[in-house]
N, C-alpha and C positions, 0 to 999 in steps of 0.2 A: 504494500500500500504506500505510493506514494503521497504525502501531506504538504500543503504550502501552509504555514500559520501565518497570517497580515497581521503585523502588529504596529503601535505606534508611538512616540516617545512624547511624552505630554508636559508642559512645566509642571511642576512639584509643590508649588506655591497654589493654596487657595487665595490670594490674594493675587491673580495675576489682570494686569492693566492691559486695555485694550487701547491702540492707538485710533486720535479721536477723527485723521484723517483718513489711513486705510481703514479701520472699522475691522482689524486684524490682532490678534492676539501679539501682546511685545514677547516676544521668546530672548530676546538679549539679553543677558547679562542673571537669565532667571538657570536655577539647579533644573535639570531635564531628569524623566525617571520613565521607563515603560509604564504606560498606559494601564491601571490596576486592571482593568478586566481581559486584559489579555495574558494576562497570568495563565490562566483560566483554561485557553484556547490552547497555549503552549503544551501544559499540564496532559491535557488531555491530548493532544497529539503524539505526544512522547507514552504517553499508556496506551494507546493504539498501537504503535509503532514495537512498543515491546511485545503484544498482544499477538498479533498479526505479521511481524516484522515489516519492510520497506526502507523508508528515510525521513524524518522531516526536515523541511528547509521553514527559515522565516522569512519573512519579506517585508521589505518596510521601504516607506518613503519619508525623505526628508535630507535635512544637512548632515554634514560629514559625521558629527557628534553622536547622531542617531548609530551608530555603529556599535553604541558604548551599550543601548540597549540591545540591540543582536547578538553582541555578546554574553550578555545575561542568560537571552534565549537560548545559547549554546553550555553556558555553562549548568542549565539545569537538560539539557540533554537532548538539546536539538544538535541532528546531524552538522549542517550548513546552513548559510547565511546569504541572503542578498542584500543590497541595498540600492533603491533610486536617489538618486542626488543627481540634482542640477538646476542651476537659475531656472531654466525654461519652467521647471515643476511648479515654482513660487506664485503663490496665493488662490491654487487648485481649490475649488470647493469640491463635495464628497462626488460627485458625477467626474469631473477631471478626475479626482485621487483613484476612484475605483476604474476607472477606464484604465490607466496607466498602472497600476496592482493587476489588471485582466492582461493586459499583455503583456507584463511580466511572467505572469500565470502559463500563457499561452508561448515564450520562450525558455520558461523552465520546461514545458515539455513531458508530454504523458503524466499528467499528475491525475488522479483520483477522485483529491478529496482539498476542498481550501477550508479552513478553521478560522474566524476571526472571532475576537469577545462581542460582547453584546454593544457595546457602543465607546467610544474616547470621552473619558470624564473632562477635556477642554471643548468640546462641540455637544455632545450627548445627539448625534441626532438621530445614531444607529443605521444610515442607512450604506454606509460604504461595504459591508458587505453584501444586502443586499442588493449593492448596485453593479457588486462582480459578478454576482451571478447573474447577473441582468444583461450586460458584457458579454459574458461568454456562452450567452445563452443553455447556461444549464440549472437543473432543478436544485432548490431550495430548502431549509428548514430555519428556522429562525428563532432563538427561546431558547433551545436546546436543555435542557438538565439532568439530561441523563443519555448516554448510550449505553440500550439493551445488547445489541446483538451488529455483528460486522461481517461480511465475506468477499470472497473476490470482485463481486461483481454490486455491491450494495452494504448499508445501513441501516438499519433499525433504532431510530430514536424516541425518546419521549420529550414533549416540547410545550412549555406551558401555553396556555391560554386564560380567558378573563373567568371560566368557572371551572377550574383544575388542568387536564393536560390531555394532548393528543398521544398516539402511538403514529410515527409515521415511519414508513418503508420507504428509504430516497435509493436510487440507483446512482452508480455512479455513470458519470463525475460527477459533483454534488459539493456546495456549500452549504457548511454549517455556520451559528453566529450559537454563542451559549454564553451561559449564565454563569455564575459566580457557584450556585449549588451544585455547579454538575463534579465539582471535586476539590481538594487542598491543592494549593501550586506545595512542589518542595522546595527544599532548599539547596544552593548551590554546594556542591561539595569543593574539599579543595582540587582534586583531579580536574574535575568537571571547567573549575575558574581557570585552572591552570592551562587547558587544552585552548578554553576560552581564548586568551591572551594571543596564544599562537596562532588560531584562526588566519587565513588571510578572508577578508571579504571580498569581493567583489562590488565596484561598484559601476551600477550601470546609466545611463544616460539616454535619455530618448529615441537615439539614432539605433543605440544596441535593442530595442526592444519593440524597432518598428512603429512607434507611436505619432500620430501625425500632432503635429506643431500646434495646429489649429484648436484641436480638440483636450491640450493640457494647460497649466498655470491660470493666471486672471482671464489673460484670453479666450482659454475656450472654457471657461467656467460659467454658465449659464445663471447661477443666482448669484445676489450680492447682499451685503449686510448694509443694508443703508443708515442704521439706527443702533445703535445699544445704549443702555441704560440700566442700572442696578436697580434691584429689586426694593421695592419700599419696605422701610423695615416695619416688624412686624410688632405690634402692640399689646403683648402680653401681659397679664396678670395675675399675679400668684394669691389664690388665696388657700386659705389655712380653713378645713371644716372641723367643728369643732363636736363633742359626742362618741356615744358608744361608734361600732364599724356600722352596725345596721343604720342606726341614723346619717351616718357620715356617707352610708350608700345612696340612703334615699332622696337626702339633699343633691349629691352629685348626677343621679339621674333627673330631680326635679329641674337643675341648672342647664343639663343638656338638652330636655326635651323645650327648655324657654329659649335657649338658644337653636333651636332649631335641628338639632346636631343629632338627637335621637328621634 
């Protein structure tokens, strides 16, 4: 079974400022760290892979830096590594990003099976995986929290929904997006850092991955962020009920049902 995992290095800082003329996330001078849910993706790739045997590679887009996250990925036990990096990429929204991950996809070459977390804690918008599969025109599963069952030619997953969960059969090729539940990331061993370090990556560029010009960076990025603005803050109130538990219940359901809330 071959595995591609798309991951992505995201700034570290909950505090991170948006520039007020691109309307772009500052990445300068901010600590970068893999993307928490793609822990996730990795995780489970590498349990695949031991499961079933094959390879996985990660794939990521971004600046040179982004490397430091690929090597993570190999240090908890991904085979190899890619990396896109190049001006032309710069200020892709998720339709460029996943277009360019799709033909990455499609020059890594007979792959199976692509993994990504359920969404980047700096966008949240979830849909760059989605949009590979949409790319390379092959079937989907999205949620993911658990794989049942695997074989040469398919998957077996279970995948949340709004009143519990599907059972689906995906044929391969097939992307997944999963969940945080679907297992523990481990942790990197010294070997694992150590091979890490030696890795050579690869880095690729536009021209190596066939990608037309048109259709990557601001340019061929079809939405734009015209507006941001922080959330209003929130107007809390703490109060203190006072009484046995039973009264202290009944007060707190009398409070919710005046507010609306029950």
């Amino acid at each position: 079974m071959k595995i591609v995992v798309c991951i992505k290095q995201v700034p570290a800082s909950s505090d991170a400022k948006i520039d007020p003329e691109t309307k772009r996330i500052i990445r300068e001078g901010m600590k970068a760290v893999l993307n928490p849910f793609d822990t996730y993706a990795v995780e489970e790739a590498v349990q695949l892979r031991n499961r079933f045997g094959g390879e996985v590679i990660v794939l990521s887009m971004g600046p040179e830096k982004a490397a430091h996250s690929l090597r993570e990925a190999i240090s908890v036990g991904a085979d190899r590594a890619v990396l896109l990096s190049d001006r032309a990429f710069g200020g892709s929204d998720t339709w460029a990003t996943s277009y360019a991950l799709a033909k990455a996809v499609e020059k890594i070459g007979g792959v199976d099976l692509v993994i990504c977390g359920k969404q980047a804690v700096d966008g949240d918008t979830a849909q760059v995986g989605p949009g590979i599969a949409a790319h390379l025109d092959w079937v989907q599963a999205t949620y993911v929290l658990k794989v049942e069952d695997a074989s040469e030619t398919g998957i077996r997953v279970r995948r949340m929904n709004e009143d519990g969960y599907d059972v689906c059969e995906v044929d391969f090729p097939a992307v997944l997006t999963v969940l945080k539940d679907i297992n523990r990331p481990r942790v990197p061993t010294l070997k694992g850092s150590l091979a890490a370090l030696r890795e050579e990556i690869p880095v690729w560029k536009p021209a190596d991955i066939g990608a037309e010009l048109e259709k990557i960076g601001l340019d061929g990025s079809p939405t734009r962020v015209v507006k941001t603005a922080p959330p209003p803050p929130r107007n809390t109130v703490t109060r203190v009920l006072e009484g046995t538990p039973a009264e202290s219940v009944r007060e707190l359901v009398k409070d919710l049902r005046t507010r609306g809330i029950l």
